[in-house]
C-alpha positions in Angstrom: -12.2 18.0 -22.9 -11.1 21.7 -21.9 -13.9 22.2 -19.7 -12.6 26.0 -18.8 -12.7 27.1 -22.6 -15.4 24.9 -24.4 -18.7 24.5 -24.4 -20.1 22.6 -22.3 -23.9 21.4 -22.2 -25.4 18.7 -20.1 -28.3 16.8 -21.3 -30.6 13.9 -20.4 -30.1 11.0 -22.2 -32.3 8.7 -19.8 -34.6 8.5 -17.3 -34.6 5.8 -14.7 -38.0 4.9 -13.1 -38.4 1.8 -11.0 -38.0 3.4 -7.2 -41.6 4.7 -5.8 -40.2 6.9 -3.2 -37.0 9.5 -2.9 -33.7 8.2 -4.4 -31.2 8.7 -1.5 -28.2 7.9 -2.9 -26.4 6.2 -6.0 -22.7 4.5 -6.4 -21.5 3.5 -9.8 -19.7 -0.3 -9.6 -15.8 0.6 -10.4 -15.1 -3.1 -11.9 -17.5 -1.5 -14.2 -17.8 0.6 -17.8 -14.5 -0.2 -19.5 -12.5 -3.1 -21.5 -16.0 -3.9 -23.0 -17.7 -4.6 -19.3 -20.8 -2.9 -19.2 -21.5 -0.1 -16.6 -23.3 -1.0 -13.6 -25.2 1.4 -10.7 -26.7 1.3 -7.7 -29.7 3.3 -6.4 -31.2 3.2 -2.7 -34.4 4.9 -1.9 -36.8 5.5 0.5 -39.1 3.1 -0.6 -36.6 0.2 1.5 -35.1 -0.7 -1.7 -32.1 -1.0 -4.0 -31.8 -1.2 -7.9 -28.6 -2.8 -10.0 -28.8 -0.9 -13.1 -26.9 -2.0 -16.0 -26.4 -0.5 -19.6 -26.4 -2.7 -23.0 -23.5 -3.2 -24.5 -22.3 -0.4 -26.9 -23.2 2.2 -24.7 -26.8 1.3 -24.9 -29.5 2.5 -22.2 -29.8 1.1 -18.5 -32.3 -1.4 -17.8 -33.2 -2.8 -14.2 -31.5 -6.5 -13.8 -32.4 -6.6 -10.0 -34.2 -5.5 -7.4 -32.9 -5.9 -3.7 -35.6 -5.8 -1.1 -37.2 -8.1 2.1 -33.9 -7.0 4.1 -34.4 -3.9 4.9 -37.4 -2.2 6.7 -37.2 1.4 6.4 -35.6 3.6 4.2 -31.9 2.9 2.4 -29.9 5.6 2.5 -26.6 5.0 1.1 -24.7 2.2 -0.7 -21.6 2.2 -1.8 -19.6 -0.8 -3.9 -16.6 -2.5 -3.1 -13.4 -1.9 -4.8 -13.6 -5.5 -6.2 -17.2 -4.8 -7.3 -18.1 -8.4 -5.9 -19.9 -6.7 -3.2 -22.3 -3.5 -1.9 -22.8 -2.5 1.0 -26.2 -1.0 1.7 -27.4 1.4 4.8 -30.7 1.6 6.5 -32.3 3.8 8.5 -33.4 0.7 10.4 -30.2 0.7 12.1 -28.6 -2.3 10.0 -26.2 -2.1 7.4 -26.7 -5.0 4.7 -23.8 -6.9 2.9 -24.9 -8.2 -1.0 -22.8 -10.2 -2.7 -23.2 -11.0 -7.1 -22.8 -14.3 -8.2 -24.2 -16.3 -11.0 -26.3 -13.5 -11.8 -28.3 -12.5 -8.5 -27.6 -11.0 -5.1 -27.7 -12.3 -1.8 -27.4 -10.7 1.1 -24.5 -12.5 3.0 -23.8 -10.4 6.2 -25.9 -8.0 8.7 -24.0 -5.3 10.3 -26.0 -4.4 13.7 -24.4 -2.6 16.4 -25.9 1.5 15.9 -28.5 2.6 18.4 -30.8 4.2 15.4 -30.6 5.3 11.6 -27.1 4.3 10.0 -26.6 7.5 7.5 -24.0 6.2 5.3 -21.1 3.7 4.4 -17.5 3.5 2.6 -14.8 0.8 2.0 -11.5 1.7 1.6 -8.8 1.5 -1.2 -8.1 -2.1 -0.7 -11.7 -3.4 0.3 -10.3 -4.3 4.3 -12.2 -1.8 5.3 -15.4 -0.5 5.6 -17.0 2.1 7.8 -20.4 3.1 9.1 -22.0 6.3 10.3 -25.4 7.3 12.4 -27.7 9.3 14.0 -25.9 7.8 17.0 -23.6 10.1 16.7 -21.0 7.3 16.0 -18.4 6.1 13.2 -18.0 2.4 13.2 -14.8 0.7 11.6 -15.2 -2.7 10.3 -12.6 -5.6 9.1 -13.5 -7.7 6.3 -12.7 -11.2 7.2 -12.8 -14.2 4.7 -16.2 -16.0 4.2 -17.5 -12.6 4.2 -17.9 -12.2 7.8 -17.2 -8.3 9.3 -15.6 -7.6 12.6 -16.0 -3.9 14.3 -12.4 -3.1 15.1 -13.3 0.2 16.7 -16.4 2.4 17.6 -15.5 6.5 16.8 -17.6 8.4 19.4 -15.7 12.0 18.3 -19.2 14.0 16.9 -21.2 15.7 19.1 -24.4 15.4 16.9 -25.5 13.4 14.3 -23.1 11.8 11.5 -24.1 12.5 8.1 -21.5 10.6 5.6 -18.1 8.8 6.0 -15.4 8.6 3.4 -12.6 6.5 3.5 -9.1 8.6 1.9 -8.6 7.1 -2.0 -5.0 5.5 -1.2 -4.8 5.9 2.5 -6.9 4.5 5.6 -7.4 7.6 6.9 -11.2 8.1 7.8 -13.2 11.3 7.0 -16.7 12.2 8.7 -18.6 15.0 8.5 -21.4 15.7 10.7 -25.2 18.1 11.7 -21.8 19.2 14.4 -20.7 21.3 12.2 -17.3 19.6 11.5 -15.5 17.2 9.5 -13.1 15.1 11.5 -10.2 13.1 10.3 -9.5 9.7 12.2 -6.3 7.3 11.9 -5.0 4.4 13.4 -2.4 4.3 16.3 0.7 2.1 14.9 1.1 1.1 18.1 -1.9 0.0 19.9 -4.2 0.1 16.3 -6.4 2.5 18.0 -8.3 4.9 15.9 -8.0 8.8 16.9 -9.0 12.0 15.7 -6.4 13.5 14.1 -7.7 16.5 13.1 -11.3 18.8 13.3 -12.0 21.1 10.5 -14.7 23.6 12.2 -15.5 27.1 12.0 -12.4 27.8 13.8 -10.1 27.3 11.1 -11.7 27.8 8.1 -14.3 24.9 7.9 -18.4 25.2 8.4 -20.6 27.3 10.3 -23.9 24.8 10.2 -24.3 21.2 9.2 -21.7 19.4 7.1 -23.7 17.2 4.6 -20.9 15.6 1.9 -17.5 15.0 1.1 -15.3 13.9 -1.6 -12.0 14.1 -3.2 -10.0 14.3 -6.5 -8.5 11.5 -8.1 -5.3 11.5 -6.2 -6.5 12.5 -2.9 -4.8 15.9 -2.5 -7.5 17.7 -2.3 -10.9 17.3 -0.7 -14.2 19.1 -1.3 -17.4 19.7 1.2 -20.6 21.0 1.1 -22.7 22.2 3.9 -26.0 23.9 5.3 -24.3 27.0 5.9 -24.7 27.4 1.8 -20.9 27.2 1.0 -18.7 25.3 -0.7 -15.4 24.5 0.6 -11.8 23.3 -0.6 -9.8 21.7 1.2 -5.5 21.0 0.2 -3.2 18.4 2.2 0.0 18.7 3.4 1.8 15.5 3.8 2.9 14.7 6.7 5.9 11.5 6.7 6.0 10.1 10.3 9.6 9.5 11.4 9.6 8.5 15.3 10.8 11.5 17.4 10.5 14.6 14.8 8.1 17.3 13.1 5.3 18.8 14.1 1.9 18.7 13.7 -1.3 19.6 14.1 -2.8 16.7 15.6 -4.8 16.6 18.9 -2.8 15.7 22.1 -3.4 11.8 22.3 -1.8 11.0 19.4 1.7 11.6 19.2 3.6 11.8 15.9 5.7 8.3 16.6 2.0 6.4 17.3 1.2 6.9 13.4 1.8 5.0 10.6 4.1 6.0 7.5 2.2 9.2 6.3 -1.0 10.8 6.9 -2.7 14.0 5.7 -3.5 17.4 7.4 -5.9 19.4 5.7 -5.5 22.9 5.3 -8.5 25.2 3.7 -7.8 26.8 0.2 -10.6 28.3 -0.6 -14.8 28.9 -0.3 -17.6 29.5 -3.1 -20.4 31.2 -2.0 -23.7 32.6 -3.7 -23.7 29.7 -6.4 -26.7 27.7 -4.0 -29.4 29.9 -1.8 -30.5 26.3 -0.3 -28.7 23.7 1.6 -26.4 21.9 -0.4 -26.7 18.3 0.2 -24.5 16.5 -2.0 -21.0 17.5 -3.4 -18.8 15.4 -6.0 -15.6 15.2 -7.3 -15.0 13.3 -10.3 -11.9 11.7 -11.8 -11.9 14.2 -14.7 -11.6 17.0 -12.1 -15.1 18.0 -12.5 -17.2 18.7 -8.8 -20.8 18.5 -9.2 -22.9 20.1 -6.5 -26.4 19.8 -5.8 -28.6 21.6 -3.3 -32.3 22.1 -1.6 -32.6 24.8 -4.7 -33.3 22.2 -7.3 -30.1 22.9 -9.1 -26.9 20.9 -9.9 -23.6 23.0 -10.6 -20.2 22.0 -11.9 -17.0 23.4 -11.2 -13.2 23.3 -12.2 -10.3 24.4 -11.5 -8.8 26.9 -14.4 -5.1 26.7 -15.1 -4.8 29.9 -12.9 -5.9 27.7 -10.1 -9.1 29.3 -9.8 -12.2 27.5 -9.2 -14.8 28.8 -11.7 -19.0 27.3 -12.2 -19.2 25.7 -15.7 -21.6 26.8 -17.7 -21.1 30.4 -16.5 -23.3 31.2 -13.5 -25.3 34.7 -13.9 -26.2 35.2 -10.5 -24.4 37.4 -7.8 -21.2 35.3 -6.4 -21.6 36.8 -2.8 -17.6 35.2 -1.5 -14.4 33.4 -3.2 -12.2 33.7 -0.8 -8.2 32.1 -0.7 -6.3 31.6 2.3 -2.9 31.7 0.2 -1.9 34.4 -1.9 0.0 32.0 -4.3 -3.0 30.8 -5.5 -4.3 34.0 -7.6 -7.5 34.3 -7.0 
């Protein structure tokens, strides 16, 4: 679909009901929805929750196949699905994070991540499923190995943020580590080749382009070039990478003292800020997402959703057309043609 030049309408064509309190978060199963497999999601709520939807074959409606409860004990805030699909990880504001595993038909919760001091605010695995990371009111990131007979092992505790941790999002091809935090700032962490420390490599704040308030969400395209976030301070902001290949001895970069160039593994990212949209959302905008068909979805405190896309002029433009006053789109290179 040209999404630029066509029409494009969005309508409801269900409505799921099950949770009795706020739906935090959902994450669709990626083993899921093609070569005839039906589509599976998962939705955590308030009410200390989560529900396995799945669709009837032939592109039918959802129905509720299971209901994951007596683990948690207050609120679930994120979950997020394996790359495998086997397994979903679930986080709770009662300081656990929860490891479910589908077999013969029903879920059972094989692992208990404890280690935060309070509410764990979200969770990602990486590209190959080794991985998975935690973040909290704590202030913290955790890292965490997968090890066989689904036990998890923290590798590394990331005490970078200076306030709260809002979401963590593991690089779609890389293990670099994003965060984004109520600090302000989205920080980018990789591991040491050397000593398999994790550092930050690199803070996006106000300073260069990033937020001025709370950073609430990340995501990226398809191929992990670019990266998207959304924040309290009402904008919304784009993000480009330069590669950087790490050859012992040479280049130079922007990362922060402790880590030196020849510490790094083969290549990691350094993010550079391309543009901002601004006056699309007069609330906070909580959630931001970028889709494989290059679509990113925004949703704020203002009870609206917006879509975006980028034009073959390289310009970033609301789909349907947005009426109201666009207060800021601003470039940082001219050779994008703004």
């Amino acid at each position: 679909m040209n999404f630029v030049d066509d029409n494009v309408e969005l309508r409801e064509v269900q409505k799921l009901e099950g949770h009795t309190d706020r739906v935090w978060g959902l994450a669709w199963n990626p083993a899921t929805g093609s070569a005839g497999i039906p589509a599976v999601l998962a939705s955590c709520s308030g009410d200390k929750t989560v529900r396995i939807w799945q669709q009837n074959p032939s592109n039918g409606p959802f129905q509720c196949t299971a209901v994951l409860e007596e683990t948690h004990t207050r609120t679930v805030r994120s979950c997020a699905w394996s790359p495998s699909g086997k397994l979903l990880a679930t986080a709770s504001f009662d300081a656990t994070t929860a490891i479910w595993e589908h077999s013969g038909g029903d879920f059972d919760c094989v692992s208990t991540l404890e280690g935060h001091e309070n509410e764990v605010k979200s969770v990602s695995w990486n590209a190959s499923g080794s991985l998975l990371a935690t973040c909290g009111r704590d202030k913290s990131v955790w890292i965490w190995e997968v090890l066989p007979g689904n036990e998890f092992e923290c590798v590394s505790v990331l005490q970078g943020h200076a306030q709260d941790v809002k979401m963590v999002q593991w690089h779609p091809t890389v293990d670099v580590l994003f965060s984004c935090s109520y600090d302000n700032t989205v920080k980018v962490w990789a591991e040491d080749g050397d000593s398999d420390d994790w550092h930050c490599v690199q803070t996006l704040s106000e300073s260069n382009n990033g937020h001025s308030s709370t950073v609430w969400a990340l995501s990226f395209n398809a191929t992990g070039d670019k990266m998207v976030t959304s924040s309290d301070d009402l904008t919304i902001k784009i993000w480009g990478a330069d590669i950087i290949r790490m050859q012992s001895g040479e280049g130079n970069t922007p990362w922060e003292k402790e880590v030196t160039v020849a510490s790094l593994k083969p290549f990691c990212f350094s993010r550079r800020h391309l543009c901002t949209l601004a006056g699309y959302h007069d609330r906070t905008i909580f959630s931001v997402h970028w889709s494989r068909e290059g679509v990113i979805a925004s949703g704020a405190a203002d009870d609206a959703v917006r879509l975006f896309v980028e034009s073959e002029e390289s310009k970033v433009i609301c789909i349907p057309p947005f009426s109201g006053s666009v207060l800021a789109l601003v470039a940082e290179d001219d050779d994008l043609r703004w």
